[in-house]
C-alpha positions as a Markdown table, in Angstrom:
| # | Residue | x | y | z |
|---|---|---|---|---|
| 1 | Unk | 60.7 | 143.0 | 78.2 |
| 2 | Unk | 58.7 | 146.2 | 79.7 |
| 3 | Unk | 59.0 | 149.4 | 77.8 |
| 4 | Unk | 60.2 | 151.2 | 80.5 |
| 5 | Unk | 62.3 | 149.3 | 84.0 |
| 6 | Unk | 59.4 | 150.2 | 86.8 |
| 7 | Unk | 63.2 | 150.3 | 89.1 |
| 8 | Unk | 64.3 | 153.9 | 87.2 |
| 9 | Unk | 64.4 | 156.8 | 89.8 |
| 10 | Unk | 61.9 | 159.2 | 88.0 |
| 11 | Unk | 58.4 | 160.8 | 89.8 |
| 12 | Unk | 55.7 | 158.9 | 89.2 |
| 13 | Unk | 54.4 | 161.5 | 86.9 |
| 14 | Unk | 57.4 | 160.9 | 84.7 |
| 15 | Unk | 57.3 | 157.0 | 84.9 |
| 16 | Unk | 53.5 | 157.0 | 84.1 |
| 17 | Unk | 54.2 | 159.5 | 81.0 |
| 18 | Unk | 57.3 | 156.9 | 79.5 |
| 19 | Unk | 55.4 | 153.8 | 79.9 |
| 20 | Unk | 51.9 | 154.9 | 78.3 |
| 21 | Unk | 53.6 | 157.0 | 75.6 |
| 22 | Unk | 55.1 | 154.2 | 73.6 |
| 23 | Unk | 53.9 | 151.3 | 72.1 |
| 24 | Unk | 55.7 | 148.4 | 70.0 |
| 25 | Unk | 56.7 | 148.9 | 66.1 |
| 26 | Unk | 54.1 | 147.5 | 63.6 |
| 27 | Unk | 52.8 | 148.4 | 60.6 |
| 28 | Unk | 50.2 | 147.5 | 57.8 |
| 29 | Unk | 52.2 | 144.9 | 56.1 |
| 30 | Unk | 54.9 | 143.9 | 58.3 |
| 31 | Unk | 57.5 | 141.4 | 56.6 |
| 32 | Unk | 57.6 | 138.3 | 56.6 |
| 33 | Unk | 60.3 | 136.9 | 59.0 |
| 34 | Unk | 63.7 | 135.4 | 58.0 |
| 35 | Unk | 67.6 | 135.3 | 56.9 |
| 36 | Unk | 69.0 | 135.6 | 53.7 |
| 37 | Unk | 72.7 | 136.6 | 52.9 |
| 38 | Unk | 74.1 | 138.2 | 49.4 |
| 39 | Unk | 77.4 | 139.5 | 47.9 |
| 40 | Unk | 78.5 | 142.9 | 49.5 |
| 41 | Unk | 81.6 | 143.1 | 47.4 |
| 42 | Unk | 85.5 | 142.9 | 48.3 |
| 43 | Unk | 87.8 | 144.3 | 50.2 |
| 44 | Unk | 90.9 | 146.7 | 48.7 |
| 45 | Unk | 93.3 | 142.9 | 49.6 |
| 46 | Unk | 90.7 | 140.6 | 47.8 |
| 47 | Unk | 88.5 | 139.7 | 51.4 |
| 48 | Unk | 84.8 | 138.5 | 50.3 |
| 49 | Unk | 82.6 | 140.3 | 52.1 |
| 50 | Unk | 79.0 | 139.1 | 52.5 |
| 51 | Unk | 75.1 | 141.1 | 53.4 |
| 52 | Unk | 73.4 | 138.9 | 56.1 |
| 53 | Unk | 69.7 | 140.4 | 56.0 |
| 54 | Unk | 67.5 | 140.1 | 59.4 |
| 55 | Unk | 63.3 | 140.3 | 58.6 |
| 56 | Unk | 62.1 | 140.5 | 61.8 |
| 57 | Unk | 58.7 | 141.1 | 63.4 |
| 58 | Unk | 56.5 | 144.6 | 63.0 |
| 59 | Unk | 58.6 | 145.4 | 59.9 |
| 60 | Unk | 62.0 | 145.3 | 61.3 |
| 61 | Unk | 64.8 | 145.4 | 59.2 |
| 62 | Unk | 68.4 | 144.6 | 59.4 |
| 63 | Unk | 71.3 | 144.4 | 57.1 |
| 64 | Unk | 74.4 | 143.0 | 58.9 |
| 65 | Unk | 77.8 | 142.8 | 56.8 |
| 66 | Unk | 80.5 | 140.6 | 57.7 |
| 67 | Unk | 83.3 | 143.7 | 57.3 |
| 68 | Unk | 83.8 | 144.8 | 61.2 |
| 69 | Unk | 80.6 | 142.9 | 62.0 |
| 70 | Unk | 79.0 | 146.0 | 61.1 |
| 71 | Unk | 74.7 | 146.9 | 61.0 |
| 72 | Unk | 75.2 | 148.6 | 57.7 |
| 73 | Unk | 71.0 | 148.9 | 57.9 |
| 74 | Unk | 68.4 | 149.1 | 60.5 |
| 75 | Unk | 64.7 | 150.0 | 59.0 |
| 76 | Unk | 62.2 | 150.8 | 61.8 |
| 77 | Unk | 58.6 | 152.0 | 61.4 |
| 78 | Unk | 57.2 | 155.1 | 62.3 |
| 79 | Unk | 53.9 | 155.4 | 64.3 |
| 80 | Unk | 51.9 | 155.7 | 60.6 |
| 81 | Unk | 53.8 | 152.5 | 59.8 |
| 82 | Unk | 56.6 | 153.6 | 57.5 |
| 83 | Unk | 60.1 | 152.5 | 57.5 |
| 84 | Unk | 63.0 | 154.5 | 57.1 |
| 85 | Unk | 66.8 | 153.1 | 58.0 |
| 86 | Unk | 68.1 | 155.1 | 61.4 |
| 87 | Unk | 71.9 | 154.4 | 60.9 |
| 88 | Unk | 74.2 | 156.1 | 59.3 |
| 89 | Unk | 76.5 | 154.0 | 57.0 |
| 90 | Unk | 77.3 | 153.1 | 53.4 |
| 91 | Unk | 75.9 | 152.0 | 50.0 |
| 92 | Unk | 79.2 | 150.2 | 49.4 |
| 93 | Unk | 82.1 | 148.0 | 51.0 |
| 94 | Unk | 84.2 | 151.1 | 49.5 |
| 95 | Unk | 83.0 | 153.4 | 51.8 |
| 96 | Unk | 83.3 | 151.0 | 55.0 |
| 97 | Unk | 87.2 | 150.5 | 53.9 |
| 98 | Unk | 87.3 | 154.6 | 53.5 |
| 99 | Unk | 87.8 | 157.5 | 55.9 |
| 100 | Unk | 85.1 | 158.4 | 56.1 |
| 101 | Unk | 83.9 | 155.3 | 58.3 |
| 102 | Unk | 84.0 | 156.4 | 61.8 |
| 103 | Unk | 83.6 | 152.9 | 63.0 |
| 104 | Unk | 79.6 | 153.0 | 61.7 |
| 105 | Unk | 77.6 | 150.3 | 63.2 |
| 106 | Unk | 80.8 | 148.0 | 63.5 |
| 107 | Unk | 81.5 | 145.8 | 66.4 |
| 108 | Unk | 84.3 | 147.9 | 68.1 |
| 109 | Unk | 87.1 | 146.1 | 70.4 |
| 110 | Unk | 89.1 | 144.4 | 71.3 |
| 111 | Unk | 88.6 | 147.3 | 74.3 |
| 112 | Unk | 86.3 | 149.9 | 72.9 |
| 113 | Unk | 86.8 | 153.6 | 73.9 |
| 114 | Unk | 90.3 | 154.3 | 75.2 |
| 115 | Unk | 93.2 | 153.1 | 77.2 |
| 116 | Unk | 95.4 | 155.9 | 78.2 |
| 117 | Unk | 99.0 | 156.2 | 76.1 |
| 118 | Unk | 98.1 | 152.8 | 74.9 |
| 119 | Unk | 99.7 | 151.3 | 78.1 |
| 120 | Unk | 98.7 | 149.1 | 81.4 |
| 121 | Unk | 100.2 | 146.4 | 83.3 |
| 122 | Unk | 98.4 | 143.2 | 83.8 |
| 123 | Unk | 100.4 | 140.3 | 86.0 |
| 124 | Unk | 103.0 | 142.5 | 86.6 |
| 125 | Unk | 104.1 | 143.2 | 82.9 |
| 126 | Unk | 103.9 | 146.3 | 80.7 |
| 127 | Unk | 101.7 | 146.1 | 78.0 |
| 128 | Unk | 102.1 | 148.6 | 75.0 |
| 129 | Unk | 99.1 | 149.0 | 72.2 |
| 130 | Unk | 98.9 | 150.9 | 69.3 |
| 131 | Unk | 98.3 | 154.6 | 69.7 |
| 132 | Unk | 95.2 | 156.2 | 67.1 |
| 133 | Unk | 94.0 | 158.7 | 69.2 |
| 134 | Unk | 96.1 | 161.2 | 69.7 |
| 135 | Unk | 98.2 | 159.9 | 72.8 |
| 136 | Unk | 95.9 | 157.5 | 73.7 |
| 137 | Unk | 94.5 | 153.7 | 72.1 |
| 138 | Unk | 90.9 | 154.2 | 70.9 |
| 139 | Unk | 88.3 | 151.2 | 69.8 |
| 140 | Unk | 90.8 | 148.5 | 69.6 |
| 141 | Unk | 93.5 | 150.6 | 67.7 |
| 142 | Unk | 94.0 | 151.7 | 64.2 |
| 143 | Unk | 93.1 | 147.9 | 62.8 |
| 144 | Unk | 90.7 | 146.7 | 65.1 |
| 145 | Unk | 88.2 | 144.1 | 64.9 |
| 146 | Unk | 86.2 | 146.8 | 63.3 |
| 147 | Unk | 88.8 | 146.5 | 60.5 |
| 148 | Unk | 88.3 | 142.5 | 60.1 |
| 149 | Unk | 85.9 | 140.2 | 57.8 |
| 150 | Unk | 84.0 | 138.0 | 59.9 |
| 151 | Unk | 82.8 | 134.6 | 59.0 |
| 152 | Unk | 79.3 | 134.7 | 59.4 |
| 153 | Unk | 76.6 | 131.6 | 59.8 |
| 154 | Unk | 72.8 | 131.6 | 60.4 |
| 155 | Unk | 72.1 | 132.0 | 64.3 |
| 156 | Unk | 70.1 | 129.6 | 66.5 |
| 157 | Unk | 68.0 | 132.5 | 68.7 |
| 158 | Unk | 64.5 | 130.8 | 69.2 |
| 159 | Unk | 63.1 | 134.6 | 69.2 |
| 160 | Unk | 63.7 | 135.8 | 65.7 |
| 161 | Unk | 65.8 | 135.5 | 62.8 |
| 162 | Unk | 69.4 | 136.0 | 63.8 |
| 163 | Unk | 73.1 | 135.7 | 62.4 |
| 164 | Unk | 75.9 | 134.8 | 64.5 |
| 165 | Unk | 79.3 | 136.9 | 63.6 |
| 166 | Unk | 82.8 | 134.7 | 64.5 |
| 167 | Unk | 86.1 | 136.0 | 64.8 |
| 168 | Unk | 90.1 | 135.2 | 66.2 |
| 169 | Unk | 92.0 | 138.0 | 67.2 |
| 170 | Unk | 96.0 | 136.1 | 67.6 |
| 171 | Unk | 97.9 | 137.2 | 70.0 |
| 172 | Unk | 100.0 | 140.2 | 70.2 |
| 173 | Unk | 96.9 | 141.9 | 68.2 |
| 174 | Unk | 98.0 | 145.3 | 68.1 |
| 175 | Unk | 99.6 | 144.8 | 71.3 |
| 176 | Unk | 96.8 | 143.1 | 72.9 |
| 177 | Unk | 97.9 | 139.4 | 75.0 |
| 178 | Unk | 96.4 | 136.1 | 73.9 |
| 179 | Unk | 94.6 | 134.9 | 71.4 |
| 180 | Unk | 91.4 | 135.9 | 71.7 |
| 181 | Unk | 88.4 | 134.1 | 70.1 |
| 182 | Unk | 84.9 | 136.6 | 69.6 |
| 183 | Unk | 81.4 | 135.4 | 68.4 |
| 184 | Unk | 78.6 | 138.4 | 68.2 |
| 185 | Unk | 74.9 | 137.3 | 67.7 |
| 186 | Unk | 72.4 | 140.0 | 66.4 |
| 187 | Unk | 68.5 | 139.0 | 66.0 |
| 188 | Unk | 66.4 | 141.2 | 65.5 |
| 189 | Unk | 63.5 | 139.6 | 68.4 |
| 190 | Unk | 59.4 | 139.3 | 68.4 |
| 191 | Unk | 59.3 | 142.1 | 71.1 |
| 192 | Unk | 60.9 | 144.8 | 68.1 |
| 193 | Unk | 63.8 | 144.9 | 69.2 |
| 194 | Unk | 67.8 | 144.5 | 67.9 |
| 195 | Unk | 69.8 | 142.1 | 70.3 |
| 196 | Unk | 73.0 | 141.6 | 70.4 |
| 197 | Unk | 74.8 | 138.9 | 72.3 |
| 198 | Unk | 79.0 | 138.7 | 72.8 |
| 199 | Unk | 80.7 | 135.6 | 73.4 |
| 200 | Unk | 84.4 | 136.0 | 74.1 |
| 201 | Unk | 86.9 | 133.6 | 75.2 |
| 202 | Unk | 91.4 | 134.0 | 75.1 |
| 203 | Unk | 94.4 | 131.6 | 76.2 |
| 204 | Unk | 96.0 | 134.7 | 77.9 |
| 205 | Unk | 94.9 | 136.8 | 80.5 |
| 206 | Unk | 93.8 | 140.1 | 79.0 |
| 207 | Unk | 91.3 | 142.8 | 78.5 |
| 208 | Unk | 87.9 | 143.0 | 76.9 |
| 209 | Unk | 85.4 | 145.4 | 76.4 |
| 210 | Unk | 83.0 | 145.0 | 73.5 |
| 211 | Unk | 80.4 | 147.8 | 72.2 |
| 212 | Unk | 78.1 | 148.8 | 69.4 |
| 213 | Unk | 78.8 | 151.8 | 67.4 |
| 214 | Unk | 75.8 | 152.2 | 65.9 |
| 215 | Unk | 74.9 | 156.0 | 64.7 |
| 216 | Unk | 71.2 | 156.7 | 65.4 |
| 217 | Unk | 69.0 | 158.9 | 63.8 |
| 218 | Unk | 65.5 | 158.3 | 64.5 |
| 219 | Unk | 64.1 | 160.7 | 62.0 |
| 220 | Unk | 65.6 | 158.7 | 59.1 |
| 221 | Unk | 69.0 | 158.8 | 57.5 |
| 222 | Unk | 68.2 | 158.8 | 54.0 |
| 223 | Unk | 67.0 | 161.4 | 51.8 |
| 224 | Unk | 63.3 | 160.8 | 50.9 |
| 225 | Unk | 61.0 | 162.2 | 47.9 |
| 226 | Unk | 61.0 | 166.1 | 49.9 |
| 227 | Unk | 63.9 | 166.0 | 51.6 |
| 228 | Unk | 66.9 | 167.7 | 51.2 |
| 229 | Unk | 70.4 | 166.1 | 50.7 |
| 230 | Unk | 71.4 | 166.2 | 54.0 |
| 231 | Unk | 70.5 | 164.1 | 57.0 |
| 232 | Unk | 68.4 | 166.0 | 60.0 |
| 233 | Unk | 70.5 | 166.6 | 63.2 |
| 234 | Unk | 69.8 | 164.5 | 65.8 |
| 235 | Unk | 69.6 | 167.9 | 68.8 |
| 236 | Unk | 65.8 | 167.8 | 69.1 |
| 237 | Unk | 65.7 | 164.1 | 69.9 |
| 238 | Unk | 65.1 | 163.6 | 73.3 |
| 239 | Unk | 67.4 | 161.1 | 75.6 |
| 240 | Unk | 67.0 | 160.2 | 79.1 |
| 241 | Unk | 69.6 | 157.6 | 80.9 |
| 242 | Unk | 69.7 | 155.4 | 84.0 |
| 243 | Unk | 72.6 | 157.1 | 85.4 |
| 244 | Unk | 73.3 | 159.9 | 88.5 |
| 245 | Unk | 76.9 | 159.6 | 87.7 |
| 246 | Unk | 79.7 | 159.6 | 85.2 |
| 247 | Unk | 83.4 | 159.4 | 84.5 |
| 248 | Unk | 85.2 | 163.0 | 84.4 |
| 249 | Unk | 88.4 | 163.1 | 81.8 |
| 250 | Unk | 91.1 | 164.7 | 81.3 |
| 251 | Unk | 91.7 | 166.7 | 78.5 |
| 252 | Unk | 92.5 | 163.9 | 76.5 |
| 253 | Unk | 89.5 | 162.2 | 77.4 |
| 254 | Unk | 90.9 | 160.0 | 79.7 |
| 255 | Unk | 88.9 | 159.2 | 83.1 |
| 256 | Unk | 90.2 | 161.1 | 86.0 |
| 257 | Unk | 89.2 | 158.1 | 88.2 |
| 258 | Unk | 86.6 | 160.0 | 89.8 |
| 259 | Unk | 83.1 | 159.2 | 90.1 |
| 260 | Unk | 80.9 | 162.6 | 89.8 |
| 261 | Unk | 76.9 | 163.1 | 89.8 |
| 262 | Unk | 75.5 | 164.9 | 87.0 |
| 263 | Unk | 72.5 | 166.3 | 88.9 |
| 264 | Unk | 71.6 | 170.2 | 87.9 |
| 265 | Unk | 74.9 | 169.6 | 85.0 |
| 266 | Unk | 74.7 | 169.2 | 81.4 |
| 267 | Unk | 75.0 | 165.5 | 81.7 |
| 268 | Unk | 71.9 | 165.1 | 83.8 |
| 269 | Unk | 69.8 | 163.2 | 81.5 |
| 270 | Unk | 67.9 | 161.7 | 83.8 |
| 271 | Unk | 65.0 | 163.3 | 82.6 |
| 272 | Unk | 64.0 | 163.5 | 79.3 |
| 273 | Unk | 65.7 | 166.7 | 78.0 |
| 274 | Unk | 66.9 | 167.5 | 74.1 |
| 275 | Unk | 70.1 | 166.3 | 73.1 |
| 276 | Unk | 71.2 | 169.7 | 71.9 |
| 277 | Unk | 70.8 | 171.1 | 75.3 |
| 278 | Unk | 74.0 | 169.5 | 76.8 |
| 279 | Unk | 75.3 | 169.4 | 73.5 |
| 280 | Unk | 75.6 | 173.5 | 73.3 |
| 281 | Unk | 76.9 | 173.8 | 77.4 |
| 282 | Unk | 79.5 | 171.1 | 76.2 |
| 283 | Unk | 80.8 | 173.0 | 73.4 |
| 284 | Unk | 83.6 | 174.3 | 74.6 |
| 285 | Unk | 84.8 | 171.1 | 76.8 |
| 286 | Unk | 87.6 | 168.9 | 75.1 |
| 287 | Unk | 84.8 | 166.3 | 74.2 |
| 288 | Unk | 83.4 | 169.3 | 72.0 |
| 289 | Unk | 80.1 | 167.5 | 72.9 |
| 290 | Unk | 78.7 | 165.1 | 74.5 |
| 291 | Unk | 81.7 | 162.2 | 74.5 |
| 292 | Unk | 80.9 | 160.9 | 77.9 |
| 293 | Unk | 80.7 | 157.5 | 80.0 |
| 294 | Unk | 77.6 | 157.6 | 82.1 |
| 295 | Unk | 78.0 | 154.8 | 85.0 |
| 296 | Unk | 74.6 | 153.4 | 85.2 |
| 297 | Unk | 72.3 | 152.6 | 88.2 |
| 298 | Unk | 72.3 | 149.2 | 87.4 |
| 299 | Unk | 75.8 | 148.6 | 87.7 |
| 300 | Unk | 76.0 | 145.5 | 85.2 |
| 301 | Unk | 74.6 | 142.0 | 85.6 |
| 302 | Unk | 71.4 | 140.8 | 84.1 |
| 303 | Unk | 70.4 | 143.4 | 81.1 |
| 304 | Unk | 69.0 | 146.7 | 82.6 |
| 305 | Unk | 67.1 | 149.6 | 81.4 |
| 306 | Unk | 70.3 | 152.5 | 80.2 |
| 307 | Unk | 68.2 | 154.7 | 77.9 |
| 308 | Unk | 65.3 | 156.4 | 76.1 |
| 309 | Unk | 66.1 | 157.6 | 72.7 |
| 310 | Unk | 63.0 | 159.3 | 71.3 |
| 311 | Unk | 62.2 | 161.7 | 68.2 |
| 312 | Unk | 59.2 | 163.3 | 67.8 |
| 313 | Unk | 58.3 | 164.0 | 64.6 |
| 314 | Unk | 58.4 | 160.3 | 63.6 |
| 315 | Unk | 57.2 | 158.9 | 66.7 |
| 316 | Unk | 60.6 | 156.4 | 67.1 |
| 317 | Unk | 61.2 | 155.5 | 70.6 |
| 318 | Unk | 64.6 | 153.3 | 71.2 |
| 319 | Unk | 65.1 | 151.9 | 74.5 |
| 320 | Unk | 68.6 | 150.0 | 75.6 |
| 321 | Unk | 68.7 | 147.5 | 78.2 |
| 322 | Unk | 72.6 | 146.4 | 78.7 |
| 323 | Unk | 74.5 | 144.2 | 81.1 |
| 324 | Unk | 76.9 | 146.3 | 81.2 |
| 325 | Unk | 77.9 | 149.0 | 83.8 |
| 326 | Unk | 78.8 | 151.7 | 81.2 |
| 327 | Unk | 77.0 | 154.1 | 78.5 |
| 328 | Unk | 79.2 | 155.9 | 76.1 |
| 329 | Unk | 77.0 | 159.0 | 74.6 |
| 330 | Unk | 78.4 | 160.8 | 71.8 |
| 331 | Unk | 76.7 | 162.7 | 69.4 |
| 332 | Unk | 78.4 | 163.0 | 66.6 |
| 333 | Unk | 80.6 | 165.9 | 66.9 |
| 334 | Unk | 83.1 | 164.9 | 64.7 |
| 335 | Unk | 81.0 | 163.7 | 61.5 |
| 336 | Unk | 82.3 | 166.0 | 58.7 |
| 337 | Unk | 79.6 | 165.7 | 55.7 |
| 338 | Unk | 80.8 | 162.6 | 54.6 |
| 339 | Unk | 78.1 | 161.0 | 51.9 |
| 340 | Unk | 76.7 | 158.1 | 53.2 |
| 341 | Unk | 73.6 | 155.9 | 51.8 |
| 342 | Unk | 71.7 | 156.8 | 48.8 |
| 343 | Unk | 74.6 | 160.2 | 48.5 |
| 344 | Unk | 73.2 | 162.2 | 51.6 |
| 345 | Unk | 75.6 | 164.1 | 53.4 |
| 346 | Unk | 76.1 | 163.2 | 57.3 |
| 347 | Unk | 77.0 | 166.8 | 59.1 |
| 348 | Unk | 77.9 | 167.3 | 62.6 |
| 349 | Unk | 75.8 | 166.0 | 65.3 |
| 350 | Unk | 73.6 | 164.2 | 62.6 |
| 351 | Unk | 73.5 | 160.9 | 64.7 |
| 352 | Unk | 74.2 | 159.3 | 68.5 |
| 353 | Unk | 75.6 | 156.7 | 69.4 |
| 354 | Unk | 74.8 | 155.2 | 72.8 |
| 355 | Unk | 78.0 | 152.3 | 73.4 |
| 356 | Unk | 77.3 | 150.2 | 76.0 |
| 357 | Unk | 80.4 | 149.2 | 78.1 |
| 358 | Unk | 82.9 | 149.0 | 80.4 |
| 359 | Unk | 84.5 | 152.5 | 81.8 |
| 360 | Unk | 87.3 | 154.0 | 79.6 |
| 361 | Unk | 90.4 | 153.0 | 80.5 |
| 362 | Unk | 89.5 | 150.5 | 82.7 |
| 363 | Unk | 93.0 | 148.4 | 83.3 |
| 364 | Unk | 94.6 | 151.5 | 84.5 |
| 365 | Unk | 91.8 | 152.0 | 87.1 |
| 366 | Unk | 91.6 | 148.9 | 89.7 |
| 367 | Unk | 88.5 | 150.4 | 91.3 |
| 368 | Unk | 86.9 | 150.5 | 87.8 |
| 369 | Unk | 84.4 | 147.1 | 86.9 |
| 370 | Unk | 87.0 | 144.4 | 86.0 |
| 371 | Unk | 87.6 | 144.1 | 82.2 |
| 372 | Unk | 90.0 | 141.7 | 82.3 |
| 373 | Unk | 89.3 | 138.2 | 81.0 |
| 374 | Unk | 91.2 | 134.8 | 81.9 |
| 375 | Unk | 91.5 | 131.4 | 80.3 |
| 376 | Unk | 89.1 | 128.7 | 81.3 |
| 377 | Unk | 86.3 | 132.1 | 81.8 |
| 378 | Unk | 84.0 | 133.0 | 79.1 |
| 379 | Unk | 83.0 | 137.2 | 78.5 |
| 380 | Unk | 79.6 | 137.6 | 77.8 |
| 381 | Unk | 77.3 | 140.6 | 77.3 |
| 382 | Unk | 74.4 | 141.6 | 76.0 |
| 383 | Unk | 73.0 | 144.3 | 74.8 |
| 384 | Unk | 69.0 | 145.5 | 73.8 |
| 385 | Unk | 67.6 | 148.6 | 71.5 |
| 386 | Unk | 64.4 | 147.5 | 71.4 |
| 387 | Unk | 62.1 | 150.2 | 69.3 |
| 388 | Unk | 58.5 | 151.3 | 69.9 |
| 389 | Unk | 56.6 | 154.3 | 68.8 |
| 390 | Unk | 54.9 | 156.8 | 70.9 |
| 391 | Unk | 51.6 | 159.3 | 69.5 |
């Protein structure tokens, strides 16, 4: 997989500067490859909960838990070669069950982001979720699958040590139809990069829409020997995205069903420009932020350049490639200073999270990409952050 898709609409001066400025993770003693799994503890009811760890190539590290199919740990190396974990997350199962989780790194669904007053009508009946967002259904509702212990088995990916994730969620799941049966592969790949694969199949006609809620800070997330106890904000990294357009809201942050370009806007990221510069011109907005679905060029299908994450002082360059048609990007803005790993605070804006997906609200907007899955069809995505470093 390139580091950069040749297909993304920048000037050739642009393209030229993204594909020679990276180059893939390494280090001086990069780890040896492989899967092991350990204890992470139980859950407040008595659930066993277990660490699957992912050594992967260059130094990649992953520590996957089986509560919400969560990556509780994802070590990546800087250009000198040194690791540091760029999620935020938590030392202990205590802080996953807490509320102070705000869905870190956990598998989110059954429909990630939100359906509008928890309501939409599929075959002519009215369906009625739970409501955790205000008005509004958000991630799968208040006990999502983010909210579940997995079982959790050795994966089969013939490009790096992997662990597939295997759930049911029964029917009439916080209002959701059918029994729906969910299998998430991460492996971390030889080409330095996370991958995760959904498999998703139901007895009932209903909707899906899977995503990753990683936090990202590519500076580190963890205090080291002169840092301070507080992780760095995540404003100077740079993003750029594969996507002229997005989904306007309402102030609920429900789409409006419009379809809008971002050119000259705070949203138009697509050229490198510093987080916090659409973060501050957002401020005011009811996403206090940026809390936005991008619609990406691609549109879906086979996995696609989305993004360019990129920090300089470490030299981390993250770069998704999704099937999907969608790219939630929020940064943060509602992180509080809840301690995280190794007792370091996690302030406002200290991460991003870039969700691939389907559109918010999706079964309430028949123009939207279809979200809703039949029996006898099988929902699959995939989704790439493949890392690199740049001088």
């Amino acid at each position: 997989m390139p580091c950069t898709q040749p297909s993304l609409a920048l000037s050739s001066a642009v393209f030229l500067g993204l594909l020679g400025a990276c180059r893939a993770p390494g280090g001086p003693a990069a780890a040896e490859t492989g899967v092991s799994v350990a204890p992470f503890g139980k859950t407040a009811d008595g659930r066993t909960v277990e660490a699957w760890t992912l050594e992967g190539a260059g130094g990649l590290r992953a520590v996957v838990i089986t509560y919400g199919a969560a990556v509780a740990r994802l070590s990546v190396p800087d250009r000198d070669g040194r690791l540091a974990d760029v999620v935020l997350g938590f030392d202990d199962l205590a802080g996953y069950e807490s509320a102070a989780n705000q869905f870190f790194g956990c598998t989110t669904g059954r429909f990630a982001n939100r359906i509008a007053a928890g309501r939409f009508t599929l075959d002519g009946r009215v369906f009625e979720l739970a409501t955790n967002d205000g008005p509004n259904h958000l991630h799968g509702g208040p006990r999502g699958l983010d909210k579940l212990v997995w079982e959790a088995e050795e994966g089969a990916a013939a490009d790096g040590p992997s662990v597939r994730l295997s759930t049911t969620s029964p029917d009439g799941d916080e209002g959701y139809p059918g029994a729906l049966a969910i299998e998430v592969t991460y492996t971390l790949t030889d080409e330095g990069a996370l991958r995760i694969d959904y498999r998703a199949e139901t007895d009932a006609p209903t909707p899906v829409n899977l995503t990753h809620h990683g936090y990202f800070n590519l500076a580190g997330v963890e205090a080291g020997p002169a840092a301070g106890p507080a992780a760095v904000g995540v404003g100077a990294h740079e993003l750029v995205l594969a996507a002229a357009r997005y989904t306007p809201t309402d102030e609920t942050l429900i789409p409006t069903g419009e379809l809008a370009e971002v050119a000259g806007g705070p949203l138009d990221f697509t050229r490198p420009r510093s987080i916090a510069e659409g973060v501050e011109a957002l401020d005011a907005t009811p996403a206090v932020g940026l809390d936005h679905n991008f619609v990406l060029d691609s549109g879906g299908g086979d996995p696609a350049w989305a993004a360019r994450l990129s920090e300089g002082g470490s030299g981390r360059v993250m770069d998704v490639y999704t099937t999907e048609p969608g790219l939630q990007v929020y940064s943060g803005n509602h992180l509080f200073g809840q301690l995280g790993k190794g007792g370091v605070a996690y302030p406002r804006r200290s991460a991003v999270c870039l969700e691939t997906q389907h559109f918010p609200d999706s079964p309430n907007h028949p123009h939207f990409p279809g979200t809703i899955l039949r029996p006898g069809e099988v929902y699959r995505q995939t989704t790439v952050y493949r890392f690199s470093t740049a001088p």
